[in-house]
C-alpha positions as CSV (number, residue, x, y, z in Angstrom):
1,X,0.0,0.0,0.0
2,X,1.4,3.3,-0.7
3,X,1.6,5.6,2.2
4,X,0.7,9.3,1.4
5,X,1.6,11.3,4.6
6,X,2.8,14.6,4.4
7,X,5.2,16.7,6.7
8,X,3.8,20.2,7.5
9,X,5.1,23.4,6.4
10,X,6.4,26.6,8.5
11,X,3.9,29.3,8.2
12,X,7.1,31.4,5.8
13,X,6.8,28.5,3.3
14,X,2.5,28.5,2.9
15,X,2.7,32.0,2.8
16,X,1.9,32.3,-0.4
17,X,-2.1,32.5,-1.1
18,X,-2.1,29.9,-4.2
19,X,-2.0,26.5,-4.3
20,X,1.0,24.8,-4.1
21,X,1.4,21.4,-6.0
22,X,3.9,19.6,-3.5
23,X,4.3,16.3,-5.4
24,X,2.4,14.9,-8.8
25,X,2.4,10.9,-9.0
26,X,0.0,10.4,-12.0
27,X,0.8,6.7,-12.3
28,X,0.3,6.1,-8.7
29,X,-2.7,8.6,-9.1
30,X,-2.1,11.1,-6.5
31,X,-1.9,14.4,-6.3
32,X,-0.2,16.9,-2.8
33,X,-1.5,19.9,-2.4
34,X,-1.7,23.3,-0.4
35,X,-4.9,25.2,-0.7
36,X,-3.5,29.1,0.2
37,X,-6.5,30.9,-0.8
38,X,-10.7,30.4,-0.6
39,X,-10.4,29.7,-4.3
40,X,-8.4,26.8,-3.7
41,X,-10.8,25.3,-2.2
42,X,-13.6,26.2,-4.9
43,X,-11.1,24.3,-7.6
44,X,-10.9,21.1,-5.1
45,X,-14.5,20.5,-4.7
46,X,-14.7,20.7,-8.3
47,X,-12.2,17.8,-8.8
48,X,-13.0,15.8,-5.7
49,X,-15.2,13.3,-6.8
50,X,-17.2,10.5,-4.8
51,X,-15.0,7.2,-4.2
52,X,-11.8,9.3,-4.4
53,X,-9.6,8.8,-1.7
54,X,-8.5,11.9,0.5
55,X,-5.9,11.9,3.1
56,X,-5.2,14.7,5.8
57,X,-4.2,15.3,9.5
58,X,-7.7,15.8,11.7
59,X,-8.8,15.4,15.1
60,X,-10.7,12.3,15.5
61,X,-12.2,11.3,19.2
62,X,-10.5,8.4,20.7
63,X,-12.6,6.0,23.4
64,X,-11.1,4.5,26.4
65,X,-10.1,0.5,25.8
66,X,-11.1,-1.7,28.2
67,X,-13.3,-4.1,29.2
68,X,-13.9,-2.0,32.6
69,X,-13.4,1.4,31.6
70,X,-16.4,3.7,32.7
71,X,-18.3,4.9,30.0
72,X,-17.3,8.8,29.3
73,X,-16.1,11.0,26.0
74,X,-13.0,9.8,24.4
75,X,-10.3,12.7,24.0
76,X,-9.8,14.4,20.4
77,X,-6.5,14.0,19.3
78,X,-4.4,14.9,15.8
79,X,-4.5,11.7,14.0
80,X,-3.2,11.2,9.7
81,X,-6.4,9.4,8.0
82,X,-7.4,8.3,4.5
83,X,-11.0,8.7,4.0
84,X,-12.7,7.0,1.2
85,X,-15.1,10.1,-0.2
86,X,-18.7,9.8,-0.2
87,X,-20.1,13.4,0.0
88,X,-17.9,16.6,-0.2
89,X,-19.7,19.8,0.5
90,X,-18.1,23.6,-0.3
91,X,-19.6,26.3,2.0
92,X,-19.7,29.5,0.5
93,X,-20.4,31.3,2.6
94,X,-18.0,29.9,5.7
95,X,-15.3,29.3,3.2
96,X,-15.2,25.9,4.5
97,X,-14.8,22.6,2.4
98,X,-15.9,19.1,3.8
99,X,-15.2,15.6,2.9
100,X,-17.6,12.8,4.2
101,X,-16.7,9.5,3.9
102,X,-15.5,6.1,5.7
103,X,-11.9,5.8,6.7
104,X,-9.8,3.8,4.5
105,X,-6.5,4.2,6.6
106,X,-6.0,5.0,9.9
107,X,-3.3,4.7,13.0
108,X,-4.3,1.2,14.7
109,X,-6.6,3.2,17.2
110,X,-9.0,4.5,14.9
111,X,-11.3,1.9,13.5
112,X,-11.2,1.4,9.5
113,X,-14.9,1.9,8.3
114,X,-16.3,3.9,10.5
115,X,-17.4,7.2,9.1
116,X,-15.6,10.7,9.5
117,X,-15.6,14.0,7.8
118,X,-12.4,16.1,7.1
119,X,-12.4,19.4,7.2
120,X,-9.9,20.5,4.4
121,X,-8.4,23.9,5.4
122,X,-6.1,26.5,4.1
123,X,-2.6,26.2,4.3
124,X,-2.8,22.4,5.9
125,X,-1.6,19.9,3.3
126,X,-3.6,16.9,1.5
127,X,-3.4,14.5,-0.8
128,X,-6.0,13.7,-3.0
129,X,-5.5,9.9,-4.8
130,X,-7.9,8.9,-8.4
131,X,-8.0,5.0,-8.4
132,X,-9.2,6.1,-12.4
133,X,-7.1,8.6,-14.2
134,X,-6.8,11.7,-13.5
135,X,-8.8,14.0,-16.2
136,X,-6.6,16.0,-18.5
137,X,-8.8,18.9,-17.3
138,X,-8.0,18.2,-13.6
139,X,-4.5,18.5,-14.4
140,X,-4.8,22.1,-16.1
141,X,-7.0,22.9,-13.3
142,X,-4.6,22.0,-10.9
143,X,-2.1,23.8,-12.5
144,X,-3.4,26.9,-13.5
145,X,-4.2,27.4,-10.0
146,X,-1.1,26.8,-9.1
147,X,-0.2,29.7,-11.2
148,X,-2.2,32.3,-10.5
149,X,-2.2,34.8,-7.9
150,X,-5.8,36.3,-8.9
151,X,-6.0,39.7,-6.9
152,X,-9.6,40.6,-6.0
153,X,-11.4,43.2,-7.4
154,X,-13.6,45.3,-5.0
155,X,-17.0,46.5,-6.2
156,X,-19.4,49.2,-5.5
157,X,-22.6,50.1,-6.8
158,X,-23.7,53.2,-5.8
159,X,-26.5,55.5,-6.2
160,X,-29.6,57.8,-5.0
161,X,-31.6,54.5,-3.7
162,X,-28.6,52.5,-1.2
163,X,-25.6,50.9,-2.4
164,X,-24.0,47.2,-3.4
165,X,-20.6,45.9,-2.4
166,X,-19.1,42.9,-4.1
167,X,-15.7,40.8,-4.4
168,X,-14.9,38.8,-7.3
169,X,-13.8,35.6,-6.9
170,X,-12.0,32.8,-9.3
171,X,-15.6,31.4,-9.2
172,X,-18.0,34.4,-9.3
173,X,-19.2,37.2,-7.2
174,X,-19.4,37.3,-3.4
175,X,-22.0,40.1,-2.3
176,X,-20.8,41.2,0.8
177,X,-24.0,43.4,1.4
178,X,-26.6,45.5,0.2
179,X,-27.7,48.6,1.4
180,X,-31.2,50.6,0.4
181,X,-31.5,54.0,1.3
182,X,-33.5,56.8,-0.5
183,X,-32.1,60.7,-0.4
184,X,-34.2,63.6,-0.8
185,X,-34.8,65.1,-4.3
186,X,-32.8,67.9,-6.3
187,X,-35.5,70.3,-5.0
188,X,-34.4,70.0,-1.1
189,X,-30.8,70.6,-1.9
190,X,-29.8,71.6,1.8
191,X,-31.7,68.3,3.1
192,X,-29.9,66.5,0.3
193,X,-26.5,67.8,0.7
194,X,-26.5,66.5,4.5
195,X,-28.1,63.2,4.5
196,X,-25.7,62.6,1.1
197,X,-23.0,62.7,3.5
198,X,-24.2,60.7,6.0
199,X,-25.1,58.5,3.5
200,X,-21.6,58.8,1.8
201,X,-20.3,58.2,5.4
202,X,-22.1,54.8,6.1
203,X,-21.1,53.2,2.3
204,X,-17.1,54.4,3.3
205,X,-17.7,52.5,6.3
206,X,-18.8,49.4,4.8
207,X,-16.1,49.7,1.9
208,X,-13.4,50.1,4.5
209,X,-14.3,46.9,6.5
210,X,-14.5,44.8,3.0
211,X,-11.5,46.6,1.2
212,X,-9.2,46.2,4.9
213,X,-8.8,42.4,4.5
214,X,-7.5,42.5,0.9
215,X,-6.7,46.0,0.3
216,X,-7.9,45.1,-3.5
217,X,-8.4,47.7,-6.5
218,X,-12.0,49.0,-6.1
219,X,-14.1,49.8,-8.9
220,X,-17.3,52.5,-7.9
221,X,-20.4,52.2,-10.6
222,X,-23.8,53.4,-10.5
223,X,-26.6,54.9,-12.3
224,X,-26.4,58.8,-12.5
225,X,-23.7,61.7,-10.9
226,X,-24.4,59.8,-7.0
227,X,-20.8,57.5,-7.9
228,X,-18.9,60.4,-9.2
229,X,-19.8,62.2,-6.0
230,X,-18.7,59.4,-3.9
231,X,-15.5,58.8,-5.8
232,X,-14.7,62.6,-4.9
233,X,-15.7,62.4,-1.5
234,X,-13.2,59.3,-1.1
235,X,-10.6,61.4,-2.1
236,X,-11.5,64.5,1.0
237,X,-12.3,61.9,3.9
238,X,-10.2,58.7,3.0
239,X,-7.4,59.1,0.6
240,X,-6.5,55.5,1.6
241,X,-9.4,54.3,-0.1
242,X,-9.3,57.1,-2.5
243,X,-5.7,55.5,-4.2
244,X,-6.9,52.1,-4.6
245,X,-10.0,53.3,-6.9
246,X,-9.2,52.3,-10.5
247,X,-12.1,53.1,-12.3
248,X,-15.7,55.1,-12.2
249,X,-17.9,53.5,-14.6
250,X,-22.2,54.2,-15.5
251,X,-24.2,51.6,-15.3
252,X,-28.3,51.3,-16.0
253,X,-29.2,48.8,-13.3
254,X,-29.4,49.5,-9.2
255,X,-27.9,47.7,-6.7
256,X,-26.0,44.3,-7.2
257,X,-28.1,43.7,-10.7
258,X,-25.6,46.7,-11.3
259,X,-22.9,44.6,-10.4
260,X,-23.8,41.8,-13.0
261,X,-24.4,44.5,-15.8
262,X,-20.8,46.0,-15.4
263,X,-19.7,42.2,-15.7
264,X,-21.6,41.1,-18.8
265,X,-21.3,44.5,-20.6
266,X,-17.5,44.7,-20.3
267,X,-17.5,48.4,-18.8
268,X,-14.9,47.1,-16.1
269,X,-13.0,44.8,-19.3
270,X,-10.0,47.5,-18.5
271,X,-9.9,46.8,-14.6
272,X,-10.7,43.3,-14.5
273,X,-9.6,41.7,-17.6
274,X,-7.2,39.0,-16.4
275,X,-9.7,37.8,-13.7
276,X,-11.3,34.5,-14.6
277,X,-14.9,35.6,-14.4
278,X,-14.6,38.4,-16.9
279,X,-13.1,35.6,-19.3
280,X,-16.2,33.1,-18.7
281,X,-18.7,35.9,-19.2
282,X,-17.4,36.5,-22.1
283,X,-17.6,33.5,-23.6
284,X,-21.1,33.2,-22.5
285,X,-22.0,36.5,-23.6
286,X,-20.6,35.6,-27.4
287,X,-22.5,32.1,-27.1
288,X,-25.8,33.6,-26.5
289,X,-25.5,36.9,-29.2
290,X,-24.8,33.9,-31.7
291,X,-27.6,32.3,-31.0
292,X,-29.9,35.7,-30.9
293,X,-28.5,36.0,-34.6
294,X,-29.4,32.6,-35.0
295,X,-26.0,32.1,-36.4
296,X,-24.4,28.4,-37.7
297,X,-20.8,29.0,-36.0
298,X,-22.9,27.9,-32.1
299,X,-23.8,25.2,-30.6
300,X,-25.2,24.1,-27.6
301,X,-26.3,20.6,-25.8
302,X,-25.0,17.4,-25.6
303,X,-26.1,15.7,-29.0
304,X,-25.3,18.8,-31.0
305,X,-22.0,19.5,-29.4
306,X,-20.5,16.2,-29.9
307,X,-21.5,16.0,-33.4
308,X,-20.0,19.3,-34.1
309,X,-16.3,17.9,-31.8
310,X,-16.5,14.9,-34.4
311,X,-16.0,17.6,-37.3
312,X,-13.0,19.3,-35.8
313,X,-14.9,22.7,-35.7
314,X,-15.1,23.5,-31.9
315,X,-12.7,26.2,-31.3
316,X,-13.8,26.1,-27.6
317,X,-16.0,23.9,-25.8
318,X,-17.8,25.1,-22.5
319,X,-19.1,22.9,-20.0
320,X,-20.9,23.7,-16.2
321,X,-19.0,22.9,-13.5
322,X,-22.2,21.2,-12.3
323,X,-21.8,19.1,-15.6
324,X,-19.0,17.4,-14.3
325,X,-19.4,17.3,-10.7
326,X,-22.9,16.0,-10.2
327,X,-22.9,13.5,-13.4
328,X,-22.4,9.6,-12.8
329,X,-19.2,8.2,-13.5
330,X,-20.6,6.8,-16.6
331,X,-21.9,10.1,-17.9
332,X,-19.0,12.0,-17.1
333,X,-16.3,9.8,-19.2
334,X,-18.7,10.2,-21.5
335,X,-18.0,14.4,-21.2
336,X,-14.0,13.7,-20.7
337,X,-14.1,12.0,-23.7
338,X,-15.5,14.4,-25.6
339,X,-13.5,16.8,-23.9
340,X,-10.4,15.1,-25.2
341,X,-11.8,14.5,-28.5
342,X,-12.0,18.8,-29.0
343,X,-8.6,18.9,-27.6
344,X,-6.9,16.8,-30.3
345,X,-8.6,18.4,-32.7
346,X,-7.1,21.8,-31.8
347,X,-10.2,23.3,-29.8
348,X,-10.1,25.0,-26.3
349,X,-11.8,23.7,-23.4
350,X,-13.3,26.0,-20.7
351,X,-15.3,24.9,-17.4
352,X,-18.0,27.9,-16.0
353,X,-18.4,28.4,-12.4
354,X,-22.5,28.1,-12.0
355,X,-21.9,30.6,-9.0
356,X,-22.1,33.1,-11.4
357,X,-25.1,34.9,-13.3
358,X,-23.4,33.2,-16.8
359,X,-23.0,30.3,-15.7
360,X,-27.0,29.6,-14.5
361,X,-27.2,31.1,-18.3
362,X,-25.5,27.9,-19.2
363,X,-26.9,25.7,-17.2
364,X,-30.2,26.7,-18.9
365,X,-28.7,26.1,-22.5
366,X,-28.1,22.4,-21.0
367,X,-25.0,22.8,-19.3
368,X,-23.1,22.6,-22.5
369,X,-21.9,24.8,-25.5
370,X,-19.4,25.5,-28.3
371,X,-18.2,28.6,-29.9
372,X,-17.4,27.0,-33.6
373,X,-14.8,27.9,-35.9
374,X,-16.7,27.4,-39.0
375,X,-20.7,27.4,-39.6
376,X,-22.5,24.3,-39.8
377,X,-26.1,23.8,-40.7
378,X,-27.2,21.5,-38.2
């Protein structure tokens, strides 16, 4: 049996928020990691699949032996267990990722079988093992997060009726909060100057507590002259702030439907466009004006994708993450399959976070699309 501990790290050597690939045994089919950031642990629940086999340090509660020991509650100690997955869940919200399953290998005192969840955190090492191949797509997953160093990009929406902070994310958009408020008209200029500054006050505050743990480029956008205002205000009360504002941009909608509008029209393309979302959005955004023109160079669903892949005229295939994750092991060879049949053929393949307005967009087209180099009548 191969053994798959791992040593820890000093805190100088995970300082570094991406992944970090420790060792890559494909033939023995394992994989070390270091999850550094909360994307990190988005990319692992996407590649963690039931009956994989996931090994980590954990605290496991340990009985007392003995024929004659009273009954109390065992002590949790650190223990090094293989668990043998049958759920993994991915917490949004918490930032937390969990793997359920039985334990496949343990220290002598903790019973093989019995049933344990690990709770994968950041920084902490793990090795994830595929008794089938790893996926070609894992593999550029794996590696591209090991590459990137994604930097955040802070979002306001701001405007007469409240306000809208957001964070992107490798995966989509976390809305921190959403504020309503309504100020007095043009008319009442004295009552509107004074509760626009109170109101101006209580959006810097927000910002500040978002923008202090990542001290990220912000982007302000609104409808109407309300974000202009703000951006200057910035600059008198919290010059700070003020210097990490890249860019003051219009937008038609209120609120965080704001947020999704500077995304999908591309008004932030300047600030944002080596983030992943912007590039996935994109895509989608092409995919459906194609198919609003009704045009022959698109196509979308299973059946119709895969006859197009056979032709060699996907330039790049887009799948759901939900696709892949929640499909049977059947269906999804089935999808790695074709997924390797448009690589070898020359196409591109690209896998859409559903946590994201375009990706639900896909989802409703069937999960599945292609951007086509060539028309085709189907």
């Amino acid at each position: 049996m191969v053994k798959y501990d791992i040593e820890w790290l000093s805190n100088s050597e995970v300082g570094v928020k991406i992944l970090r690939i420790i060792e890559m045994n494909l033939k023995k089919g394992f994989v070390k990691v270091i999850p550094g950031a909360l994307d990190d642990l988005w990319h692992l629940y996407n590649m963690i699949y039931k009956d994989d086999e996931v090994y980590a340090r954990t605290k496991r509660e340990i009985k007392p032996d003995g024929k004659y020991a009273r009954p109390r509650r065992g002590q949790r100690i650190p223990v090094f267990v293989g668990v043998k997955v049958e759920k993994i869940v991915w917490d949004r919200l918490l930032g937390r990722l969990r793997v359920h399953g039985t334990i496949c290998e343990a220290p002598e005192t903790v019973p093989i079988g019995a049933h344990h969840t690990l709770n994968i955190a950041l920084n902490k090492p793990l090795t994830i093992v595929k008794r089938k191949k790893w996926a070609q797509h894992h593999i550029e997953r794996l590696k591209r997060a090991s590459k990137t160093s994604e930097k955040p990009i802070t979002i306001i929406a701001i405007d007469d009726e409240g306000y809208a902070i957001a964070t992107t994310t490798q995966y989509g958009v976390e809305v921190k909060l959403e504020e309503r408020a309504k100020l007095p008209g043009k008319l009442e200029a004295e009552k509107r100057s004074a509760a626009k500054k109170d109101f101006f006050r209580k959006a810097l505050s927000s910002i500040r507590q978002v923008w202090t743990a990542t001290r990220s480029p912000i982007a302000i956008i609104g409808v109407g002259f309300v974000k202009n205002d703000f951006a200057k205000f910035l600059n008198d009360e919290a010059m700070d702030i003020a210097k990490s504002v890249v860019d003051v941009k219009g937008v038609n909608n209120y609120g965080v439907a704001g947020i999704y509008e500077a995304l999908r029209s591309g008004v932030l393309l300047k600030t944002m466009k080596h983030t992943r979302i912007v590039e996935e959005v994109k895509v989608i955004e092409e995919i459906l004006k194609r198919l609003g023109k009704n045009e022959s160079n698109v196509a979308y669903g299973f059946d119709d994708v895969e006859k197009v892949a056979e032709l060699g005229a996907v330039e790049t295939i887009v799948l759901a993450d939900t696709m892949l994750r929640k499909a049977s092991d059947e269906k999804r060879l089935i999808l790695e399959e074709l997924m390797k049949t448009v690589e070898q053929k020359g196409g591109k393949i690209m896998i859409v976070s559903t946590e994201h307005e375009a990706g639900v967009k896909l989802v409703a087209l069937g999960g599945i699309a292609a951007l086509l180099r060539f028309s085709i009548r189907q």
